[in-house]
TIVEX-824681 format. One record per atom (N, C-alpha, C, O): residue in three letters; x, z, y. Coordinates in steps of 0.05 Angstrom, whole numbers, plus 32768, in hexadecimal, padded with zeros to 4 digits. Each point is the difference from the previous one (the first is absolute). Layout:
REM TIVEX-824681
ALAXZY...
REM end
This chain:
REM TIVEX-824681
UNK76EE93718456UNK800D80067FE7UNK80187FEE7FFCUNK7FFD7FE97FFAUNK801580208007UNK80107FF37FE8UNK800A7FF87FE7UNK800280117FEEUNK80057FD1800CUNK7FF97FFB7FE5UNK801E7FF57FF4UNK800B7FEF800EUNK800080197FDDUNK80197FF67FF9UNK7FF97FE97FEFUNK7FF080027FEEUNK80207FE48019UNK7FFD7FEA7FF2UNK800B7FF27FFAUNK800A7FEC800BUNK7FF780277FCBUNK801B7FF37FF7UNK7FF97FD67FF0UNK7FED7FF47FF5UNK802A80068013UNK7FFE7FE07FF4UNK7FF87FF68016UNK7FEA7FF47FFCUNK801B800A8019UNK7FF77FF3801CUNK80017FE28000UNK7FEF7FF08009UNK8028800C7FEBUNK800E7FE68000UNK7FF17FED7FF0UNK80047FE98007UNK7FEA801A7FE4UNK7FF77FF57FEAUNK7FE07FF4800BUNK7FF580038016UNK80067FF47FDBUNK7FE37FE58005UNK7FEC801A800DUNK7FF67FFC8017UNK800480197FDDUNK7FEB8010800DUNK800D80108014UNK7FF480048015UNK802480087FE8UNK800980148010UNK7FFF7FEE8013UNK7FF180088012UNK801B7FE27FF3UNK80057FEE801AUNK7FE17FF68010UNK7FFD7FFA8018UNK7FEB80077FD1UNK7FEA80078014UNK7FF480178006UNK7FEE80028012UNK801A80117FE2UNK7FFC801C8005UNK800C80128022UNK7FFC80118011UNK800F7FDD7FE8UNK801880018023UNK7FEE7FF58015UNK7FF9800C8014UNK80007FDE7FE5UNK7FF17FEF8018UNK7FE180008007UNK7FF47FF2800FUNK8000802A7FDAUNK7FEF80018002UNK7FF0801E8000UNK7FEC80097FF5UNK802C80038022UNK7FFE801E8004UNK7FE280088014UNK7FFD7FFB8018UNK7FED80147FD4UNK7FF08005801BUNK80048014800DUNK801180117FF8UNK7FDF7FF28021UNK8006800B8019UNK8002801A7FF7UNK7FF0800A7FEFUNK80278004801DUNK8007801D8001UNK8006800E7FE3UNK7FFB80177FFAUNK80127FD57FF6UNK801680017FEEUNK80217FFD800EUNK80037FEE8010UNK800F80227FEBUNK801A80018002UNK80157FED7FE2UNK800D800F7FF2UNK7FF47FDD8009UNK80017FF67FEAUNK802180008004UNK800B7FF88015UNK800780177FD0UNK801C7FFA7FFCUNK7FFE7FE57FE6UNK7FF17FFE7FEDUNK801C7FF88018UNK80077FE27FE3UNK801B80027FFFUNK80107FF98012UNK7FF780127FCFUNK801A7FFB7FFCUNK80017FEE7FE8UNK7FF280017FECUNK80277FED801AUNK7FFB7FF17FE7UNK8011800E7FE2UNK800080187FFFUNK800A7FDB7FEEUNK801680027FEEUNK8014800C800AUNK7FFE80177FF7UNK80187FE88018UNK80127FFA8009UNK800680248014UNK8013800F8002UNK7FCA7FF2800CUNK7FFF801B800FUNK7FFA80177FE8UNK800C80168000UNK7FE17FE07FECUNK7FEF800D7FF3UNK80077FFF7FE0UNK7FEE800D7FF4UNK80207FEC7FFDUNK800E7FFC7FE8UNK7FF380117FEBUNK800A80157FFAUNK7FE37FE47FFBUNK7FE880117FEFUNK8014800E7FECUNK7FFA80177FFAUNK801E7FDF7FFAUNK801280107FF6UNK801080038000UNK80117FFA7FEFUNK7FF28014802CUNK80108013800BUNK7FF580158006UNK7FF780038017UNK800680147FD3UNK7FF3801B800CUNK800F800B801DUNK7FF380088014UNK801F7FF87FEAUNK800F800F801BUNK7FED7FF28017UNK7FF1800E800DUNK80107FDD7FF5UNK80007FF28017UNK7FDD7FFE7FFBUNK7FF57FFE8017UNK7FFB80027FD9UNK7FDD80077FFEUNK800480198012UNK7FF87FFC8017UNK800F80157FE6UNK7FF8801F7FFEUNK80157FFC801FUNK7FF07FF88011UNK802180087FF8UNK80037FF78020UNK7FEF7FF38011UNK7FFB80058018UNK7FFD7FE77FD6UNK7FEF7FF38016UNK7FEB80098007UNK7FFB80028018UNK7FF480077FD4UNK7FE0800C8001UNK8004801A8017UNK7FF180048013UNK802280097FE5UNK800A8018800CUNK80007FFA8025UNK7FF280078013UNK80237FEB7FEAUNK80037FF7801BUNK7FDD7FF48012UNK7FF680068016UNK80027FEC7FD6UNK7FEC7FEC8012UNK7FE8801C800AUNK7FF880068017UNK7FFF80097FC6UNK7FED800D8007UNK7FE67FF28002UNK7FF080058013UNK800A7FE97FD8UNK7FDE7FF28012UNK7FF080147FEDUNK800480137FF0UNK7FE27FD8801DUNK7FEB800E7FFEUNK7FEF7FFD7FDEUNK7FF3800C7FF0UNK801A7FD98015UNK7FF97FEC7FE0UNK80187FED7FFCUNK800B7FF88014UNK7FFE7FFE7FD1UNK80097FF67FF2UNK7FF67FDB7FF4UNK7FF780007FE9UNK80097FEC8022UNK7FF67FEE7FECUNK801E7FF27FEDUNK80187FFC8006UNK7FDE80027FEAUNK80187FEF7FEFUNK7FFF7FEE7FF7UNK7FF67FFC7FE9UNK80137FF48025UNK80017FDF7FF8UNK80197FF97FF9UNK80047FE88003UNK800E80257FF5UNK801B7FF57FF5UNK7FFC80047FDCUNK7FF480117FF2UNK801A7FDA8008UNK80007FF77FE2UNK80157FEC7FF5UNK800D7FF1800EUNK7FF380107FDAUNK80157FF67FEAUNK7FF07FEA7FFCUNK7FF280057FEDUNK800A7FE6801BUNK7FEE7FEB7FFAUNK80087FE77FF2UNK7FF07FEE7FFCUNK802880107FFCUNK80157FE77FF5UNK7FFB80037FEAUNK800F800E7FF3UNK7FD37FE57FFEUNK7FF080067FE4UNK80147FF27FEEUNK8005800E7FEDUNK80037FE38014UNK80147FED7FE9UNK801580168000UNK7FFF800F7FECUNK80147FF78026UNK8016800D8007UNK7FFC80247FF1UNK801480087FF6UNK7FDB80048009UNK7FFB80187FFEUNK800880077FE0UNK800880157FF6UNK7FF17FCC7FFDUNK7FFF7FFD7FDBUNK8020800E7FF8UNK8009800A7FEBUNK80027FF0802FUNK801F7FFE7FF1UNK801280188018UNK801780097FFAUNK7FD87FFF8022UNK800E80128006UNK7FE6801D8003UNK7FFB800B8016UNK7FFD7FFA7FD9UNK7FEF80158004UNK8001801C8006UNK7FEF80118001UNK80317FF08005UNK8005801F8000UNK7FF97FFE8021UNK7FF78014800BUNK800E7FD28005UNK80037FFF801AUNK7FDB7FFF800EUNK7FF680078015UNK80007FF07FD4UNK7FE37FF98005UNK7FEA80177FFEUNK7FE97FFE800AUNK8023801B7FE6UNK7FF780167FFBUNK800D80198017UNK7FF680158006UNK80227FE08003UNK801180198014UNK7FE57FF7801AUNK7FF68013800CUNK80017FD27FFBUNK7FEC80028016UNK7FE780047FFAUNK7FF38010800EUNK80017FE27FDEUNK7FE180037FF7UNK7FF6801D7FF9UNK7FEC800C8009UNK80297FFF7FE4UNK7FF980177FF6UNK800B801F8014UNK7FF4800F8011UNK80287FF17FE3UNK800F80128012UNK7FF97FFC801BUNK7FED800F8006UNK801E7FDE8017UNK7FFB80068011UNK7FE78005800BUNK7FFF800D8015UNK7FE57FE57FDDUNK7FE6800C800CUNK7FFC801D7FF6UNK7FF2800D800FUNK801880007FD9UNK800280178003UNK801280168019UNK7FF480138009UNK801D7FE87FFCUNK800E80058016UNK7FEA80028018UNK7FFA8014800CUNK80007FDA7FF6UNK7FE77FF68013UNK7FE680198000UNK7FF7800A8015UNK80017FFB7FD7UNK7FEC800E7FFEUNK800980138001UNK7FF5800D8012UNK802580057FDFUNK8008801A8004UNK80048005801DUNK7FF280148005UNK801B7FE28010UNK7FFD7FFF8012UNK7FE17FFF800FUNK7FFD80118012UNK7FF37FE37FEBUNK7FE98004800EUNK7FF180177FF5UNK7FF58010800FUNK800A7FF27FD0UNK7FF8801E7FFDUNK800B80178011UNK7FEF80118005UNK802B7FF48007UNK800E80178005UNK7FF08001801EUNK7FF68014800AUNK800A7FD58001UNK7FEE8005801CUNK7FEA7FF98004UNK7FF67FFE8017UNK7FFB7FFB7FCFUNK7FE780048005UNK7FEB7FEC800BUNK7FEA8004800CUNK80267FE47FECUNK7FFD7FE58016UNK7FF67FF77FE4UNK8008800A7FEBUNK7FE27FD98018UNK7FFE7FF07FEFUNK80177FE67FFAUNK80147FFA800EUNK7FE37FF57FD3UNK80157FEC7FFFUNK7FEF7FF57FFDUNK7FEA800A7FFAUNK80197FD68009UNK7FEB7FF27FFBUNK80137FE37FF8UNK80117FF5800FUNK7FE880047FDBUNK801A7FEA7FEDUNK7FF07FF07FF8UNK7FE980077FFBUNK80207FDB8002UNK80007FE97FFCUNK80067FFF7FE3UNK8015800C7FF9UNK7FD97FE47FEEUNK800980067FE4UNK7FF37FE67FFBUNK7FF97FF48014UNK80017FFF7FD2UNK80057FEC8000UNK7FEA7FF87FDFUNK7FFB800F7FEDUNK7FFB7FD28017UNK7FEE7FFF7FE5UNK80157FF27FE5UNK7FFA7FEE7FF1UNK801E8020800FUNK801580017FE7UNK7FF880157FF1UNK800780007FE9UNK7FEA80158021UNK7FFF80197FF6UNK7FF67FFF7FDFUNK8006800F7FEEUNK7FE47FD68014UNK7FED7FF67FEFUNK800E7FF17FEDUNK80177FFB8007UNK7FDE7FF97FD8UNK800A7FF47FEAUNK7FFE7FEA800EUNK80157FF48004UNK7FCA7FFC8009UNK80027FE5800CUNK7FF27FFA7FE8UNK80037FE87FFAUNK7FEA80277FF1UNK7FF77FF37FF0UNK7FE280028001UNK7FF07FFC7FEEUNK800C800C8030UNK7FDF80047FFEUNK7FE67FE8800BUNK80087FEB800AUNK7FE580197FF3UNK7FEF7FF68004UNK7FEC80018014UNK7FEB7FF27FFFUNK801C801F8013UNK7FEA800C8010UNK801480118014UNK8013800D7FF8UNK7FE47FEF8029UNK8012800E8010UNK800A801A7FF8UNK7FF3800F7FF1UNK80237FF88019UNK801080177FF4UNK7FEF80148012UNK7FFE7FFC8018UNK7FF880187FDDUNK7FFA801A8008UNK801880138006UNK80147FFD7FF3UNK7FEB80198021UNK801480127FFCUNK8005800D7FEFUNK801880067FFCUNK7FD480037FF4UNK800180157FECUNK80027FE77FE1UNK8004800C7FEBUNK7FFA7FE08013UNK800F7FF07FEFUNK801A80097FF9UNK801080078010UNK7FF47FF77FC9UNK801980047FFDUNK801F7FF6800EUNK7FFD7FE88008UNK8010801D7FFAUNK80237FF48001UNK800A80017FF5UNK800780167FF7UNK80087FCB7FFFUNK80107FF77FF6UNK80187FEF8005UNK80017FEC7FF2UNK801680168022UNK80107FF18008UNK800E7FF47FEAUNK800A800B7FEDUNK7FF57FDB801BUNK800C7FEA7FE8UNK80217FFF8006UNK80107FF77FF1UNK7FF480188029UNK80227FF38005UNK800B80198013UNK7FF280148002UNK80237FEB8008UNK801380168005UNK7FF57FFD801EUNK7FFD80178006UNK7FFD7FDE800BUNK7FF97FFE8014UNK7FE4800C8006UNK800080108012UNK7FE37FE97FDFUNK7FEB80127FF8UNK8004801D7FF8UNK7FF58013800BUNK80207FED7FDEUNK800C80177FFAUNK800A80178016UNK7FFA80187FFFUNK80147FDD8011UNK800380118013UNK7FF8800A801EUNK80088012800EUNK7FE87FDB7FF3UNK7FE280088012UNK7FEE80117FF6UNK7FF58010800EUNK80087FED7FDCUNK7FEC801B7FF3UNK801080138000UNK7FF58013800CUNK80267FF57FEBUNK8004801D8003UNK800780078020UNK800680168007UNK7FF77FD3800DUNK800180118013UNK7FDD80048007UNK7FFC800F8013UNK7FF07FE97FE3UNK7FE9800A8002UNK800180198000UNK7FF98011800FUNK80167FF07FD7UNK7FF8801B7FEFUNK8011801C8009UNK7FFB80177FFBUNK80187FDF8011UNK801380148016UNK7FFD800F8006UNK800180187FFBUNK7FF07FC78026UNK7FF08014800EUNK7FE780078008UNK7FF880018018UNK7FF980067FD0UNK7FE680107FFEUNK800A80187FF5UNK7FF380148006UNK80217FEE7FEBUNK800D80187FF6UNK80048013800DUNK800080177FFAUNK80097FD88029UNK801C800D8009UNK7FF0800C8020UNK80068015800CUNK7FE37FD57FFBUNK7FF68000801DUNK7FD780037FF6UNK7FF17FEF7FF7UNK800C802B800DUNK7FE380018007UNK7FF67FEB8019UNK7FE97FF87FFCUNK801E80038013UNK7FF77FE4800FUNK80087FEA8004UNK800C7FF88014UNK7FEB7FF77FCEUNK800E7FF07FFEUNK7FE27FE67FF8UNK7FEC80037FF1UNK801F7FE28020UNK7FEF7FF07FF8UNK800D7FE17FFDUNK800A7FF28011UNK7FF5800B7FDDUNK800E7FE27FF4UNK7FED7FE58000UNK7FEB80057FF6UNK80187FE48012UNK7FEE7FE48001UNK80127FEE7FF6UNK80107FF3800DUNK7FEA800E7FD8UNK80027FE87FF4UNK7FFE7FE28005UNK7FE97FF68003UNK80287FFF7FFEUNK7FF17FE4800CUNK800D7FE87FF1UNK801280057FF0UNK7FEA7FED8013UNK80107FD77FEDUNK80097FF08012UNK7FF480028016UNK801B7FF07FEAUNK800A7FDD8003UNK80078001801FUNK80007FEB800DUNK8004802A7FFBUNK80048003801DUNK80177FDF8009UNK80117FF07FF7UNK7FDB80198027UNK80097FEC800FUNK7FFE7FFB8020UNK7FEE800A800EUNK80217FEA7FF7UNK800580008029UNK800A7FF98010UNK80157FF77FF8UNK7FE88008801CUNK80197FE8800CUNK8018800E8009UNK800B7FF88014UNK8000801F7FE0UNK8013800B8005UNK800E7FFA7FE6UNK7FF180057FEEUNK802C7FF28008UNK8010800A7FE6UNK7FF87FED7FE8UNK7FEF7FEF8008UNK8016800E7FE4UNK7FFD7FEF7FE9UNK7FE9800C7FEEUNK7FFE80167FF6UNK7FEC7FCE800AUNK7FF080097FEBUNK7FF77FE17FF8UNK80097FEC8009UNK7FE180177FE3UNK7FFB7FE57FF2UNK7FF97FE68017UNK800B7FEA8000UNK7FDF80208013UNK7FF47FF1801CUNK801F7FEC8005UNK80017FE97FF7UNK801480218015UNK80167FF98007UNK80127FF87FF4UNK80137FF4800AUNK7FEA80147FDAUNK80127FEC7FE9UNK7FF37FF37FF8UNK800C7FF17FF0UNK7FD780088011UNK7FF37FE58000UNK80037FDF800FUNK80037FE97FFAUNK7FFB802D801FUNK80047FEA8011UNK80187FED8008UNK7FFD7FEA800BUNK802980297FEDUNK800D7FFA7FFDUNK80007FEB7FEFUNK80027FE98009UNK7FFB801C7FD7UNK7FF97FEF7FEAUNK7FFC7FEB8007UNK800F7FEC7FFFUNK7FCF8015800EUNK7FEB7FEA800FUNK80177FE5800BUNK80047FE87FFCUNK8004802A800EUNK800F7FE78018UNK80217FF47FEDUNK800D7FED8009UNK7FF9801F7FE2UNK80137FF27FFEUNK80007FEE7FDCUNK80117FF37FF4UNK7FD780158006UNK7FF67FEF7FECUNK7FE87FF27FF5UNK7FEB8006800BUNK80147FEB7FE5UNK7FE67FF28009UNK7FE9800D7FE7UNK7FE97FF88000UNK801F80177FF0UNK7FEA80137FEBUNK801180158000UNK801880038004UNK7FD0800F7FF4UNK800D801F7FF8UNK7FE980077FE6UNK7FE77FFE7FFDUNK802980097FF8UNK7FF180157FE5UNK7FF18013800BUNK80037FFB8018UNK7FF080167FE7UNK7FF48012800DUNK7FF480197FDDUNK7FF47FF87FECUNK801180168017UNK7FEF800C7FE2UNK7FE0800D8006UNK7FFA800E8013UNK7FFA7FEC7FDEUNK7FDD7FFF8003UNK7FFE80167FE7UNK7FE980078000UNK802080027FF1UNK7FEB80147FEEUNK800B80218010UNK7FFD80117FEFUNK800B7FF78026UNK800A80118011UNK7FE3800D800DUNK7FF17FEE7FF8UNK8007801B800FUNK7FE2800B8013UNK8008801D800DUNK800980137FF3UNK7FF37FEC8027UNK800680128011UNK7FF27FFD8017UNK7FF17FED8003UNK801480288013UNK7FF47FF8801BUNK801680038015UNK800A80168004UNK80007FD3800BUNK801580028012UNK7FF180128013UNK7FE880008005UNK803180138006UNK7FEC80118011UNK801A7FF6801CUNK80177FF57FFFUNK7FDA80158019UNK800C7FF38019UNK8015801B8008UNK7FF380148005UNK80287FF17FFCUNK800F8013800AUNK7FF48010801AUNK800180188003UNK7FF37FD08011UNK7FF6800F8015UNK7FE280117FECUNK7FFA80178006UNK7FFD7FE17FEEUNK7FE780107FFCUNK8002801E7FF2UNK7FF080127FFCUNK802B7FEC7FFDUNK800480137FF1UNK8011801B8012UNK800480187FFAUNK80017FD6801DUNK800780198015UNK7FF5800A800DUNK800280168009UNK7FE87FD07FFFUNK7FDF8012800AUNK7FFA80107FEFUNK7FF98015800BUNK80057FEC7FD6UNK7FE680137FF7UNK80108018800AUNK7FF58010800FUNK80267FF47FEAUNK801180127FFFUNK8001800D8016UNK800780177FFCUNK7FF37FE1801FUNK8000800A801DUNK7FEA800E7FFCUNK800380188003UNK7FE17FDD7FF5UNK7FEB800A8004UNK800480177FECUNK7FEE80108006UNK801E7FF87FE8UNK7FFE80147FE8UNK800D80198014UNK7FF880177FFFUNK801E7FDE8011UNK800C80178009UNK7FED7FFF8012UNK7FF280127FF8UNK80037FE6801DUNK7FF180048010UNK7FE580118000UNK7FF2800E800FUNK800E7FE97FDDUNK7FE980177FEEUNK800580217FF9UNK7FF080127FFEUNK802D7FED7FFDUNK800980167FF4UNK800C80108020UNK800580188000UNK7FFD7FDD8011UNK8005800D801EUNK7FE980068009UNK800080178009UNK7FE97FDC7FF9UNK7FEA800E7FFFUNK7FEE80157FF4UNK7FF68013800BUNK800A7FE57FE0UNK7FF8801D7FEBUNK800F801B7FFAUNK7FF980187FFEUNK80217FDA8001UNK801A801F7FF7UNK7FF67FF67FDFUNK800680127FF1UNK7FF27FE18008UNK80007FF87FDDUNK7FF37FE57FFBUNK7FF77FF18011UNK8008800A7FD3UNK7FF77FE57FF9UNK800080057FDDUNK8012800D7FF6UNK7FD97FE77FFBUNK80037FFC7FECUNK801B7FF57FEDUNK7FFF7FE87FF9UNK801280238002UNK801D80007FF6UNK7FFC7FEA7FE6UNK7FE97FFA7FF9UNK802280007FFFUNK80087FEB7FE3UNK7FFE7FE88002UNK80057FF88017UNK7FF57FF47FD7UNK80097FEB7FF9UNK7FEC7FF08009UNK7FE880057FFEUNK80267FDE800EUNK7FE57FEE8009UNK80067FE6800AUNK800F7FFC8013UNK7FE37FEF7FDFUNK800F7FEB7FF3UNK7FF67FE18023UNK7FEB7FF58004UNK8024800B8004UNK7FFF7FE08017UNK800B7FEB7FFBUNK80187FFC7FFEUNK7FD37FF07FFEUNK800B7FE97FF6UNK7FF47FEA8008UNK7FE880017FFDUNK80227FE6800EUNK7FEB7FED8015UNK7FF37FE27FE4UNK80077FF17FEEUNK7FE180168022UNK7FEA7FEA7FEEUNK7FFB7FE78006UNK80027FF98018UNK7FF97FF97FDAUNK7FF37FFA7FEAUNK801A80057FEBUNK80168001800BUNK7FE980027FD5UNK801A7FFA7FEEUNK80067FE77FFAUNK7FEF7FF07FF9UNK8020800E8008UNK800C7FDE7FFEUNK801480067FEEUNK800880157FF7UNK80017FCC8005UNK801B7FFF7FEDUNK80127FFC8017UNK7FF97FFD8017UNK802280057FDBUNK801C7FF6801AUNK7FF67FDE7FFEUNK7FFE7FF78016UNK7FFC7FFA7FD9UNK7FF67FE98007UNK7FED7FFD8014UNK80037FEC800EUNK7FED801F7FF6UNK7FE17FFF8010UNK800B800B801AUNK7FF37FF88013UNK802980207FF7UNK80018000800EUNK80167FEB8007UNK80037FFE8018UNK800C7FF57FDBUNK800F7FF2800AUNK7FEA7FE68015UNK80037FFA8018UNK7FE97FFB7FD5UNK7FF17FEC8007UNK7FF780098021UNK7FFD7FEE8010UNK7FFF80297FF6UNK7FF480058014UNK80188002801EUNK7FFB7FFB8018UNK801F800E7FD9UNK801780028017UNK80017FDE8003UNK80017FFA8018UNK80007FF07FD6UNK80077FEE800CUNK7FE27FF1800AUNK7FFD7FE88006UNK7FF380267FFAUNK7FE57FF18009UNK7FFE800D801AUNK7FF57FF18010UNK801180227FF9UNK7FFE800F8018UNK801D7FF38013UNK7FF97FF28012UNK801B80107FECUNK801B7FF88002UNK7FFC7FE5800AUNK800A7FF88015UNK7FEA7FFD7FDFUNK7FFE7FDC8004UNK7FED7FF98019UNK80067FF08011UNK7FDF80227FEDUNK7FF180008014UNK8006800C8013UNK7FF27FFD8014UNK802980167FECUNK800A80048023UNK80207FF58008UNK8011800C800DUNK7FF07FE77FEDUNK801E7FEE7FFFUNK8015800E7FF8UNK80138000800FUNK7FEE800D7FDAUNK8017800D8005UNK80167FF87FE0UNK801580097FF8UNK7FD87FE27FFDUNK80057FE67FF2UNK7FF97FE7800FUNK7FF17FFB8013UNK80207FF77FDEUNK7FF47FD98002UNK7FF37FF77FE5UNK7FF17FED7FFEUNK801980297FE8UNK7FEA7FF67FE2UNK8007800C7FEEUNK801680087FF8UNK7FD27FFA8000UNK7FFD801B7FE9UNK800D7FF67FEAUNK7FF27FEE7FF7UNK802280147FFBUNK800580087FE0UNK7FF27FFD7FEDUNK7FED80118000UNK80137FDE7FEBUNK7FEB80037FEBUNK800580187FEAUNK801580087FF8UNK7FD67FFF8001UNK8007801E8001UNK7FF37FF97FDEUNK7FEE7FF07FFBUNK802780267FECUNK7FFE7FF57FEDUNK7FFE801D7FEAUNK8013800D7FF9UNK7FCD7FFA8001UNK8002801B7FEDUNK800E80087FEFUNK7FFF7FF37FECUNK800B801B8014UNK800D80097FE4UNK7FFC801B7FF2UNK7FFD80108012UNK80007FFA7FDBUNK800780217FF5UNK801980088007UNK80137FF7800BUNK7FE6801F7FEAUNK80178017800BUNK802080037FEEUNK8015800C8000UNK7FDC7FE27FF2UNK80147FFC7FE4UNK80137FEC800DUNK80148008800CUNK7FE77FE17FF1UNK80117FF18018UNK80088000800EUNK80097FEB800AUNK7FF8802D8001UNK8015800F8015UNK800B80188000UNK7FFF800F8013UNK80107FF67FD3UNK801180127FF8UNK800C8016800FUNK801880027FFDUNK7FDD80118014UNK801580158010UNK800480177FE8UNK7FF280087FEDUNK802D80028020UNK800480197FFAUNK7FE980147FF5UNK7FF880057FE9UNK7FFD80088034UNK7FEA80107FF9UNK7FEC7FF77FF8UNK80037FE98009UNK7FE580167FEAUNK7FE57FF97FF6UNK7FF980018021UNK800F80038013UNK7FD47FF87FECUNK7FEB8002801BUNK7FE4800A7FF0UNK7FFB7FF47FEBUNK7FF5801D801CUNK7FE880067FFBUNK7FEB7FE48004UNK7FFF7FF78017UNK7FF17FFB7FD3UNK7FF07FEE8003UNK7FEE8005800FUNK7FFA7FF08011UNK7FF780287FEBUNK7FEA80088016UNK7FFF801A8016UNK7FF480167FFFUNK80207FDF8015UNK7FFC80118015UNK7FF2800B8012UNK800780058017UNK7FDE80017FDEUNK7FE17FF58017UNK7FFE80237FF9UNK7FFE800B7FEAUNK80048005803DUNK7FF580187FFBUNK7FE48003800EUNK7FFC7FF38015UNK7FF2801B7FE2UNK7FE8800D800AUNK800A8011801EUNK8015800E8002UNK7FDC7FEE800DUNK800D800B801DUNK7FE880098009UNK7FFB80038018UNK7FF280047FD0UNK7FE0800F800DUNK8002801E8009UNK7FF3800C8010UNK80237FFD7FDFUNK800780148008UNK8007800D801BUNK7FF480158006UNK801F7FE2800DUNK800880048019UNK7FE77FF78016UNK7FFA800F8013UNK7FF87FD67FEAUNK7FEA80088011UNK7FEE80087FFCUNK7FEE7FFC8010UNK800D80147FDCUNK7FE680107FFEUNK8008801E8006UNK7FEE80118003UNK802A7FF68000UNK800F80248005UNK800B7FF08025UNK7FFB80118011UNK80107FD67FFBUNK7FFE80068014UNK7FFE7FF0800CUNK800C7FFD8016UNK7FE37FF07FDEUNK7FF77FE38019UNK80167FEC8001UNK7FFE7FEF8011UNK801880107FDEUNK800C7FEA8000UNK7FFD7FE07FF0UNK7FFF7FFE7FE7UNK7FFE7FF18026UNK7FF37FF07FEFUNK80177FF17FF4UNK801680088007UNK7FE97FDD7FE4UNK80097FF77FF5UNK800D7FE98012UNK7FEF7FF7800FUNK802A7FFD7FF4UNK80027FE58019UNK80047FE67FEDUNK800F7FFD7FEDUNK7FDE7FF0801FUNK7FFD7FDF8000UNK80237FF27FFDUNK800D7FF98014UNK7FFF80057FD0UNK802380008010UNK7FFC7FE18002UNK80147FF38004UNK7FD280017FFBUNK80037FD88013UNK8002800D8019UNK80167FFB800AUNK7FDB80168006UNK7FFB7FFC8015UNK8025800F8011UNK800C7FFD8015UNK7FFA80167FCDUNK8012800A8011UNK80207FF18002UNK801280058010UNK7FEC7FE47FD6UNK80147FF17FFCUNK7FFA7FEB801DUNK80157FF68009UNK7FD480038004UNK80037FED8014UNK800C80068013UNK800D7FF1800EUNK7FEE80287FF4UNK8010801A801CUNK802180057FF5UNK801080098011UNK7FF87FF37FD7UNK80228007800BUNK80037FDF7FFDUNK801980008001UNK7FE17FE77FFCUNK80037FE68005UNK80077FEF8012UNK800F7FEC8002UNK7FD980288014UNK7FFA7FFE8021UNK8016800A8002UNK80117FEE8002UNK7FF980288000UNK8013800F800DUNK801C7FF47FF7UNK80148008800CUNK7FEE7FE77FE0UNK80177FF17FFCUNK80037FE1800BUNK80137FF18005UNK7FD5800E7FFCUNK80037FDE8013UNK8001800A801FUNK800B7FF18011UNK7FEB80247FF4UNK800180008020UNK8017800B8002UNK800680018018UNK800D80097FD8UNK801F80088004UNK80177FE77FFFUNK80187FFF8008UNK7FD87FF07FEDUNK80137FE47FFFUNK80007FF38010UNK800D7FEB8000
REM end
């Protein structure tokens, strides 16, 4: 089968590449090939490639940035995953998209269920939900995995602007009333292989919404404690940072952040055996892979 794979370039697409199983034909185009808004050039490409399936890992992800350019944040989140699905509706192919726990107020108490209300607090949440809402509109086979705090040893995420920090000062603030589950980029391109893999086998799959997100929930404090506790124990520091709690208030961004980003992920392994991933065990593995590159 062949599988078109838009956002190649990005923390998951870039493991989605490297983690093609056997007797997949995998295309990865990034931004640049694949321009979510650019209808001309959607509707060329799909045309041209012809796959079999669709995953979409390209996104408007610059959450501060989105507050103030949202027409640009909505032409990819919203508009071009529609594009996306109109196109896979016309041939009949599934989409399968990457969406995000912004969708939510962040005011709950208890892991986010799928069928839990939505409430996006900011233009960036905001426009991930209407591309939810797109494309289920637009693509009868369509399946979306929500996920949080991504991270990997490919591209910029918290892991790596930690450790930067780490090394060039001697405390960092860190904000502690935040709760989420960093989930590992590679894990999230496994489930995603196995979903299509599933769906090449059957000719179908239970379609809709279904939430991946790596455990235990921690705060960005609790995971900071652990990047430089892991980090230290494979040299890839000389000394940890004293690391100093704060609220969310004391660190003023643009966009808000959801306080409680913690989704329920009982859903996906009970419809198809995917389990939930350990992100200590999986933060030690892109760590490794950065000290043995140095």
């Amino acid at each position: 089968m062949r599988v078109l794979v838009a956002g190649a370039q990005g923390q998951v697409g870039h493991e989605l590449m490297r983690a093609v199983p056997v007797g997949f034909e995998i295309i990865g185009l990034g931004s640049r090939e694949l321009n979510l808004a650019d209808s001309q050039q959607v509707m060329k490409r799909v045309a041209e490639i012809a796959p079999g399936a669709i995953i979409n890992a390209a996104a408007y992800t610059a959450v501060d940035r989105a507050e103030s350019e949202s027409a640009a944040a909505y032409a990819v989140n919203r508009d071009g995953v529609a594009l996306l699905a109109d196109q896979a509706e016309r041939a009949g192919i599934p989409l399968f998209h990457i969406s995000t726990d912004y969708v939510f107020a962040g005011n709950g108490i208890s892991p986010y269920k799928e069928s839990d209300p939505v409430a996006p607090v900011g233009v960036y949440g905001a426009s991930k939900l209407a591309g939810e809402q797109a494309l289920f509109e637009r693509c009868s086979r369509a399946l979306v995995l929500r996920t949080s705090w991504v991270f990997g040893a490919h591209g910029q995420n918290f892991v790596r602007t930690m450790l930067r920090l780490g090394r060039e000062r001697d405390e960092l603030a860190v904000v502690a009333d935040q709760r989420g589950g960093p989930t590992p980029a590679a894990g999230i391109a496994g489930a995603l292989w196995q979903l299509v893999q599933l769906y090449r086998d059957k000719g179908e799959l239970q379609w809709g919404c279904y939430h991946f997100s790596g455990g235990p929930a921690c705060s960005w404090y609790e995971f900071a404690e652990e990047i430089f506790r892991q980090a230290l124990e494979l040299g890839l520091i000389e000394r940890s940072p004293r690391l100093r709690a704060i609220v969310s208030s004391e660190y003023p961004t643009p966009a808000r952040r959801p306080l409680w980003s913690v989704l329920d992920c009982s859903k996906l392994n009970a419809e198809f055996g995917i389990q939930q991933p350990d992100w200590r065990t999986e933060l030690r593995s892109v760590l490794q892979e950065w000290r043995d590159e140095t």
